[in-house]
Structure formats: structure tokens, C-alpha cells
C-alpha positions as CSV (number, residue, x, y, z in Angstrom):
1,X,-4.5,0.6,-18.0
2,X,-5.3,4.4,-18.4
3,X,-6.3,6.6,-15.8
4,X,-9.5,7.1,-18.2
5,X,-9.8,3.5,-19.1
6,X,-10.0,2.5,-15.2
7,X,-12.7,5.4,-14.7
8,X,-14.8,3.8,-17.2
9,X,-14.7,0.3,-15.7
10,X,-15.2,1.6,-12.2
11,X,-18.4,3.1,-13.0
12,X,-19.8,0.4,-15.4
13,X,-18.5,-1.6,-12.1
14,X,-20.3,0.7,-9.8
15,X,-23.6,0.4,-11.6
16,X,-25.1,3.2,-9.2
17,X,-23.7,0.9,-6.2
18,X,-21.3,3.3,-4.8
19,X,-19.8,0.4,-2.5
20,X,-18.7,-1.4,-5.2
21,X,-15.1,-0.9,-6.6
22,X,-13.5,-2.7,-9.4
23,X,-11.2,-5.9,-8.6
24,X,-8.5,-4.1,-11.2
25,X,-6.0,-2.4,-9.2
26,X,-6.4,1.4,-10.0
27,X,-3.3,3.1,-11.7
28,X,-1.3,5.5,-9.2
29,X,-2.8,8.4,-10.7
30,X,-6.0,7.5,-9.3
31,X,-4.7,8.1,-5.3
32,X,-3.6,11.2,-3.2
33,X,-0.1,11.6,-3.2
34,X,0.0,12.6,0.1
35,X,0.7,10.9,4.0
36,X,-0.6,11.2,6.8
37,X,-0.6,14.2,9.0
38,X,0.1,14.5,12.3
39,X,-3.4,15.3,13.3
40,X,-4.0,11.9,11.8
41,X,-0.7,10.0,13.4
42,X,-2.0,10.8,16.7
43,X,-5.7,9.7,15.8
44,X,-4.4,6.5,14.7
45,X,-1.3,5.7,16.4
46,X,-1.4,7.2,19.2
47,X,1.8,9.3,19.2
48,X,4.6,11.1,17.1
49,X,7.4,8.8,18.1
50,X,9.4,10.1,15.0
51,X,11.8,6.9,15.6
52,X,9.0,4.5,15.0
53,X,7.2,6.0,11.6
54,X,8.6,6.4,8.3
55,X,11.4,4.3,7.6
56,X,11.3,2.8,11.1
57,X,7.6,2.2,11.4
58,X,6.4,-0.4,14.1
59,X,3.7,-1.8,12.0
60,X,5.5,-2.8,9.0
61,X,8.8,-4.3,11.6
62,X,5.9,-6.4,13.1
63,X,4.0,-7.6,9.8
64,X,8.0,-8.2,8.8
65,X,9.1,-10.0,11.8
66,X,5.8,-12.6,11.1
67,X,5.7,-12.7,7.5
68,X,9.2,-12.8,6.8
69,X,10.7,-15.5,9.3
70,X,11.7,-18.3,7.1
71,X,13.8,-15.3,4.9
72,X,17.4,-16.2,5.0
73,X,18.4,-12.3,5.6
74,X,14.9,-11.0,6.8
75,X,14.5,-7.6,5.4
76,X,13.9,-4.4,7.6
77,X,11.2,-1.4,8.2
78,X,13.7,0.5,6.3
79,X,14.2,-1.9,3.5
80,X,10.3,-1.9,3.0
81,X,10.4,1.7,2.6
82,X,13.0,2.1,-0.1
83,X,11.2,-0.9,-1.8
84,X,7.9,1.2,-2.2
85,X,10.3,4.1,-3.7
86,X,12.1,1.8,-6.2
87,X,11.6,3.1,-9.9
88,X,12.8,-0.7,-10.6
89,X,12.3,-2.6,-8.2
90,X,14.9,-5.5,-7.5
91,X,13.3,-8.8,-7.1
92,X,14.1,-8.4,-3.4
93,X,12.8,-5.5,-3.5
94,X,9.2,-7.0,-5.7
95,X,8.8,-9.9,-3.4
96,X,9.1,-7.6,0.2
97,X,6.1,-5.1,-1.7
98,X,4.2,-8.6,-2.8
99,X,4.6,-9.9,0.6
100,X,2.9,-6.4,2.1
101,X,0.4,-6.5,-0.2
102,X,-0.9,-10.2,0.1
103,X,-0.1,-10.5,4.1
104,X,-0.5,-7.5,5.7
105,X,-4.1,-6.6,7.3
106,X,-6.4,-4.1,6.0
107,X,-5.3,-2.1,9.8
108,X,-1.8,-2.7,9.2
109,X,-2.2,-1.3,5.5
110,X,-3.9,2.6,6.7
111,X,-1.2,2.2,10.0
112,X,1.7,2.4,7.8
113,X,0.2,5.0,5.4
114,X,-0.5,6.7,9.1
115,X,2.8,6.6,10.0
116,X,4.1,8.2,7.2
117,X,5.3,5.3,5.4
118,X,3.8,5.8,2.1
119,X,1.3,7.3,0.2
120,X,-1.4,5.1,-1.0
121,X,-0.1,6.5,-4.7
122,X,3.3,5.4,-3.7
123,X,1.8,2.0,-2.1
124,X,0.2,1.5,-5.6
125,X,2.9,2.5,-8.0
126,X,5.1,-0.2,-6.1
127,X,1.9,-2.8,-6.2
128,X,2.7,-2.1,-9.7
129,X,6.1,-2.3,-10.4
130,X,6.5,-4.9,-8.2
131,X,4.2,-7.0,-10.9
132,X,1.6,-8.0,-7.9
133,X,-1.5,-6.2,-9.3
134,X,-3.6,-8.8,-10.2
135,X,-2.6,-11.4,-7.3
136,X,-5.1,-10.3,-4.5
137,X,-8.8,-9.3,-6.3
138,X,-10.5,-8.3,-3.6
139,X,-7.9,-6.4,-1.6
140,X,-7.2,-4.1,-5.1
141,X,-10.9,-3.7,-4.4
142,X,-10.9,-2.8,-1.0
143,X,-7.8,-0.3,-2.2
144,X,-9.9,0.9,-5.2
145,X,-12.0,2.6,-2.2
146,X,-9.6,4.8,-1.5
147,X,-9.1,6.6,-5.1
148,X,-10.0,10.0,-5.7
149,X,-10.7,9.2,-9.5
């Protein structure tokens, strides 16, 4: 789907109701390409321990160390993040990004994006190419919230 194309359904969606988002995940384009800052980090998080965001964040070890148990090799904070960068995603790679997107909590989704983990353009893209789009409706809705177009 187009950027213009999902523009078009999110207002016929909206119907005036500006609390009502689309249950069609947005393309990337639609989000801010940009992370948290540290004004932000310490809103949210509480501190700038720069060994416990990005690629070593504490929220997505902990939704990993839950969600992943029964994984023969359970994946890492660090694994997650190159996931959400992968241009083609391995199916590793896919089912770690699914497993974020169906499991984690709406908290746990803006705490990563807090701790620099991703953008919610790069969360999407990977959403995408990870082929979980249209497995959780209302959460692409809740997400849709967050678009800038």
C-alpha cells in the first residue's frame, strides 16, 4: 500500500473521529525516522545507562527472556536490534520482529523506541518485512496513532 493510498483510508477511517486509526498497518513512510532523545530517555527510563539502550536495552532482554524461553538458542537484545535493521530479514530474524510485535506490551513497545532501540519507521519497516503486518489488528491501530501522515 502507498503512502497516498493509506492517507485515504485513514481518513475515510477517521470519519471526523480523530481517535480512530485504521487496522492496516501504516507504510514506514508514514512515521518519524527519528529515536528518542535524551531529554526523553530520562523521562521515561529513568537514566542514560548507555550499556542498557540501544543494542543492549533492558526492556527488549526482559520481553526476550519471557517470550522466548522454550527457543532452542534464545536470541539476544542485540540480535533484536539487527533484526529491525535487516533489509531481508532471515526467518530468525522475521520470527524474533513477529514475536515483538505480537508479545510485547504497548509500555515495552515506546520503552524500547525510548531507549534508542528503534525508530517507530524502523519498527514498522521490519513489521513489514518480517511479513507480520496483518497478524495483530488492533495493535497496527494503536501504532497507526503514532504516524505523522
Amino acid at each position: 500500500m502507498t503512502i497516498q493510498q493509506w492517507q485515504a483510508l485513514r481518513a475515510e477511517v477517521k470519519g471526523g473521529n480523530p481517535y480512530r486509526e485504521p487496522h492496516t498497518l501504516a507504510p514506514p513512510e508514514a512515521f518519524r525516522h527519528e529515536g528518542s532523545r535524551a531529554a526523553i530517555r530520562r523521562r521515561y527510563v529513568h537514566d542514560d545507562d548507555a550499556v542498557r539502550i540501544g543494542r543492549a536495552s533492558r526492556t527488549v532482554a526482559r520481553r526476550i527472556a519471557s517470550s522466548c524461553c522454550g527457543w532452542n538458542v534464545r536470541p539476544s537484545s542485540e540480535e533484536f536490534h539487527d533484526a529491525i535493521r535487516a533489509p531481508r530479514p532471515s526467518r530468525r530474524q522475521r520470527n524474533l520482529v513477529n514475536m515483538w510485535w505480537q508479545e510485547a506490551t504497548n509500555d515495552e513497545l515506546v520503552l524500547a523506541w525510548a531507549e534508542d532501540v528503534y525508530s517507530f519507521r524502523e519498527l514498522v519497516a521490519a513489521i513489514h518485512a518480517a511479513g507480520a503486518q496483518d497478524d495483530h489488528p488492533e495493535r497496527n491501530a494503536e501504532m497507526n496513532g503514532f504516524a505523522d501522515h
